[in-house]
C-alpha positions in Angstrom: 37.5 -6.1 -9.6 33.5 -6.5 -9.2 32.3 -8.0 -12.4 29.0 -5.9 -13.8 26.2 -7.7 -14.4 25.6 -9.5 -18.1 23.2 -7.2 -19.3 19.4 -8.3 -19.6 17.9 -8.6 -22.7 15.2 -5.9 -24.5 12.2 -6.6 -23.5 10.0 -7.6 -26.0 6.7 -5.6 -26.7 3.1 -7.0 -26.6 2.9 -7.5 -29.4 5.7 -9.2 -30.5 5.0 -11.5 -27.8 1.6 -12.2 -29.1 2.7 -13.2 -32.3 5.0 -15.9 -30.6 2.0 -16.9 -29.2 0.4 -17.6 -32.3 2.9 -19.3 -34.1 3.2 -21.8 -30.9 -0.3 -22.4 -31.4 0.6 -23.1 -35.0 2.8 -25.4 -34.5 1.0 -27.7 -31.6 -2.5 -27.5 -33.4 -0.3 -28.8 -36.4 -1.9 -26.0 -39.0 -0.4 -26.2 -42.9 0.1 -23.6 -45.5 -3.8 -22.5 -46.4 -5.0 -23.3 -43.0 -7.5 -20.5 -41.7 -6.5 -19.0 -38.6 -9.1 -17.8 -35.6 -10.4 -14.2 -36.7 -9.7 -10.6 -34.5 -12.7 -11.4 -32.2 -11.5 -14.5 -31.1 -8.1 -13.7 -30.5 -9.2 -10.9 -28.8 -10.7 -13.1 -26.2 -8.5 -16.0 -26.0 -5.3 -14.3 -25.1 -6.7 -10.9 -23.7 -5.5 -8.9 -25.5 -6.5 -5.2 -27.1 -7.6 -4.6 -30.9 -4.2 -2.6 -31.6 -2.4 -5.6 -30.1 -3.9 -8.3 -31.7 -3.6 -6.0 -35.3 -0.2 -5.6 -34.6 1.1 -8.9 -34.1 -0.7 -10.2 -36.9 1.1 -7.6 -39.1 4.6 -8.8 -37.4 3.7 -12.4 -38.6 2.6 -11.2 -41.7 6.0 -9.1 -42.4 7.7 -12.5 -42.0 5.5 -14.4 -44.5 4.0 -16.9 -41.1 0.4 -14.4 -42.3 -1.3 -14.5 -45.3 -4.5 -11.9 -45.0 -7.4 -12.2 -47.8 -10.2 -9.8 -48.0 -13.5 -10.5 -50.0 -15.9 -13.5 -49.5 -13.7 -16.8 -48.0 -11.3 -14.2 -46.9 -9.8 -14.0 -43.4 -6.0 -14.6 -42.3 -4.7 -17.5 -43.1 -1.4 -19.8 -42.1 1.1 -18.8 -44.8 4.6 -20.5 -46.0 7.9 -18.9 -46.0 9.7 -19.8 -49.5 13.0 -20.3 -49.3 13.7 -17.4 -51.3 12.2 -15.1 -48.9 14.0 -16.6 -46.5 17.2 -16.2 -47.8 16.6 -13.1 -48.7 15.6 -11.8 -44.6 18.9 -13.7 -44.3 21.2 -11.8 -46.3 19.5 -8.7 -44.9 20.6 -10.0 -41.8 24.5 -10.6 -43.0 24.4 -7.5 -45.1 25.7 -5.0 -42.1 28.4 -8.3 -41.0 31.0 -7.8 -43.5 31.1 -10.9 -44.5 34.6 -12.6 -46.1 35.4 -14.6 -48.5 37.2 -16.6 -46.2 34.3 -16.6 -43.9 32.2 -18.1 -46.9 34.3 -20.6 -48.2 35.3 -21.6 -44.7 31.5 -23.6 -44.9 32.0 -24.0 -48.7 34.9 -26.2 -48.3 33.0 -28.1 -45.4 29.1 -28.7 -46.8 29.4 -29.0 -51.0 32.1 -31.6 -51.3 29.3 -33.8 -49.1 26.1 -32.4 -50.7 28.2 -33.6 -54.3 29.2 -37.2 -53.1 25.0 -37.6 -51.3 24.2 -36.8 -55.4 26.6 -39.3 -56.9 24.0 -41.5 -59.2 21.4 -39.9 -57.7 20.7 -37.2 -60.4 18.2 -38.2 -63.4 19.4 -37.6 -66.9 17.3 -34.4 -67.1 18.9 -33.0 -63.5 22.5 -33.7 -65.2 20.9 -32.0 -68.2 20.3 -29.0 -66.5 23.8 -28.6 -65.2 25.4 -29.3 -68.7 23.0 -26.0 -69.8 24.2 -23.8 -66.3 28.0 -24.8 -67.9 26.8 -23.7 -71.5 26.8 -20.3 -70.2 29.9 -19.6 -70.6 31.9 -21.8 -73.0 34.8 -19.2 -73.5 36.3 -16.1 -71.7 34.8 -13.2 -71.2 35.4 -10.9 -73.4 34.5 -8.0 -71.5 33.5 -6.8 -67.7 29.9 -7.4 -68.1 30.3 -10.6 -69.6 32.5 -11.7 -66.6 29.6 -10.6 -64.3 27.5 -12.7 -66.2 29.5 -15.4 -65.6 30.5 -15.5 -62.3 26.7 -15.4 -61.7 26.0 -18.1 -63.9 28.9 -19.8 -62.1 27.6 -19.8 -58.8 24.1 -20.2 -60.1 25.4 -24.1 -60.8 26.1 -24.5 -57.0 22.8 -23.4 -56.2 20.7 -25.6 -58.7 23.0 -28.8 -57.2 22.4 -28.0 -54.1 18.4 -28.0 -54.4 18.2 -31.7 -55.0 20.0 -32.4 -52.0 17.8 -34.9 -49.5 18.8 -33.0 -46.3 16.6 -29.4 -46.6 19.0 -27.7 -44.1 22.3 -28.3 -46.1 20.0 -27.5 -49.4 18.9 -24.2 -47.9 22.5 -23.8 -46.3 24.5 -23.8 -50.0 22.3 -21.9 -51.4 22.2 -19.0 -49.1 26.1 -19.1 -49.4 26.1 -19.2 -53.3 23.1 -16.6 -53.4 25.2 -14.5 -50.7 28.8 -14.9 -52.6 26.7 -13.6 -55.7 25.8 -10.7 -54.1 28.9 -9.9 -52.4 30.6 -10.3 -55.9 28.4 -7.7 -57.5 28.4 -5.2 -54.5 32.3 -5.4 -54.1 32.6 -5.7 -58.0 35.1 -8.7 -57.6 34.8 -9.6 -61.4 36.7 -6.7 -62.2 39.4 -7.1 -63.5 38.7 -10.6 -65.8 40.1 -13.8 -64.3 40.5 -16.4 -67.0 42.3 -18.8 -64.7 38.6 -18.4 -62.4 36.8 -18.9 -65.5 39.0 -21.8 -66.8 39.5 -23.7 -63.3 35.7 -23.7 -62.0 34.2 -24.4 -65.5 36.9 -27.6 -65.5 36.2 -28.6 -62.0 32.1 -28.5 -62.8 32.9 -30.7 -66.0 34.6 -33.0 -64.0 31.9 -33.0 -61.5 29.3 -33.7 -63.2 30.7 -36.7 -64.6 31.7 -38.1 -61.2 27.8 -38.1 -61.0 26.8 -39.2 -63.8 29.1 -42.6 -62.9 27.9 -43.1 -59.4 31.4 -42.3 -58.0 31.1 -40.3 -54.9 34.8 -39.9 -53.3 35.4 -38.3 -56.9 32.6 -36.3 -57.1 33.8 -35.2 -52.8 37.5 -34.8 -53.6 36.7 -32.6 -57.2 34.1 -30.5 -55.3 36.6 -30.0 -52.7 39.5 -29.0 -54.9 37.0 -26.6 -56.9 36.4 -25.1 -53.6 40.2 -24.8 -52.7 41.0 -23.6 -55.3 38.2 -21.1 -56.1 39.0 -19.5 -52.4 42.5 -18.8 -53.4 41.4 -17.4 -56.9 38.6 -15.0 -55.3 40.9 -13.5 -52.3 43.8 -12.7 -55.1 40.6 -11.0 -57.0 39.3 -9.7 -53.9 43.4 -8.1 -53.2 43.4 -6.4 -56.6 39.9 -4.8 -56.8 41.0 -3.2 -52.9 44.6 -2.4 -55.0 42.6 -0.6 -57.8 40.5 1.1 -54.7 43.1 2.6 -53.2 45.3 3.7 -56.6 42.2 5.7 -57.3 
C-alpha cells in the first residue's frame, strides 16, 4: 500500500506572520510591559509590508493581550502583558470543544498538587495560612440545598487555586490553577453538584484541615501524602457524581 503524504500545514496569512515578527522582535530587543513599540510608518518600512497588513497584525497581537493601543497625547501602541487570568481563560476556550474528563483532570491533579503542597511546607506566612482557614470558613456544614452545594464546590476548589499561587515555580502555579479554574467550570456546565454529596463535602473539607496543618509545622511528606489522598479520593467521589447526574440525564 503507498502511504499518502502527511498533510502540510495551513499556511499562515500575512498577517499573522507579521505579528510573529513583532513579538520576536520583542523578545530579542528585550521590551517590558509599558514599553512603546515602533509606530505604522515605521513598520511599514522595516518589514515591507502594506497599511492593511501592518493594521491587521497589530490587531492579532492585540486580541491576545501582546498590544496595548492608546490614543490621545503619549498615546501610540505599546508592549502589553498577558494576566494569567486572560490566559487561562484563552485556555479553557481552547479545552472547551475537548471534552474534557474528570479522569483526564485528576490524572495531573494527582501528579502536580501533592508536590506544589510539600514545596509550601513552612513556607506560608501566618496571614497566607490565614487566608486558607477563611477559603475553609465557607462552608463549615452541609449544604442545605443545590445552590448552596454550588457554592461550595466553588469555594472548594477556589482553596486549590489560592495554594497554588504562592508556589515558586510559575508554570506549576499557572498549571493548578487552570485545572481547578477548569474543574470549576466543568462542574457548573455538567451541574455535577447535583445531587448533594456530603461525603465530598465532609472528605475534602477534612483533607484541607489536615493540610493546612502539615504546613503550618514544616512537614512536607504529610502535607504530599494528605494532598495526594484528597486527590484520590476526591477523583473517586466526583466520577460516582459525575455517573449519577448522566443516571438522572437519561431517566429524564
Amino acid at each position: 500500500m503507498t502511504r499518502r503524504p502527511d498533510k502540510a500545514p495551513p499556511r499562515r496569512s500575512r498577517p499573522v506572520q507579521l505579528a510573529e515578527t513583532i513579538k520576536e522582535w520583542v523578545v530579542e530587543h528585550e521590551l517590558r510591559a509599558g514599553d512603546r513599540l515602533p509606530g505604522e510608518a515605521e513598520l511599514i518600512a522595516r518589514y515591507g509590508r502594506s497599511k492593511g497588513t501592518v493594521r491587521e497584525a497589530m490587531r492579532i497581537l492585540e486580541a491576545q493581550g501582546l498590544v496595548e493601543t492608546r490614543t490621545g497625547p503619549g498615546g501610540g501602541s505599546f508592549v502589553g502583558e498577558v494576566t494569567g487570568e486572560r490566559a487561562r481563560a484563552l485556555l479553557a476556550n481552547y479545552f472547551y470543544f475537548r471534552d474534557l474528563s474528570i479522569s483526564d483532570i485528576y490524572q495531573l491533579r494527582k501528579l502536580l498538587e501533592p508536590e506544589v503542597a510539600a514545596s509550601l511546607a513552612g513556607r506560608l506566612s501566618e496571614e497566607q495560612l490565614a487566608r486558607l482557614d477563611a477559603v475553609i470558613a465557607e462552608y463549615p456544614l452541609p449544604a442545605r440545598d443545590v445552590d448552596e452545594e454550588r457554592a461550595q464546590h466553588v469555594s472548594s476548589l477556589k482553596f486549590h487555586a489560592l495554594l497554588a499561587s504562592w508556589a515558586e515555580n510559575p508554570l506549576l502555579a499557572f498549571t493548578v490553577e487552570f485545572m481547578a479554574q477548569i474543574l470549576t467550570e466543568l462542574t457548573v456546565w455538567r451541574r455535577l453538584y447535583e445531587p448533594q454529596n456530603r461525603a465530598l463535602w465532609q472528605k475534602g473539607r477534612s483533607y484541607q484541615t489536615e493540610l493546612i496543618d502539615a504546613l503550618r509545622k514544616n512537614d512536607a511528606s504529610r502535607a504530599r501524602a494528605v494532598m495526594r489522598a484528597h486527590m484520590e479520593v476526591a477523583e473517586s467521589l466526583m466520577k460516582e457524581q459525575e455517573a449519577r447526574v448522566l443516571r438522572r440525564f437519561i431517566a429524564e
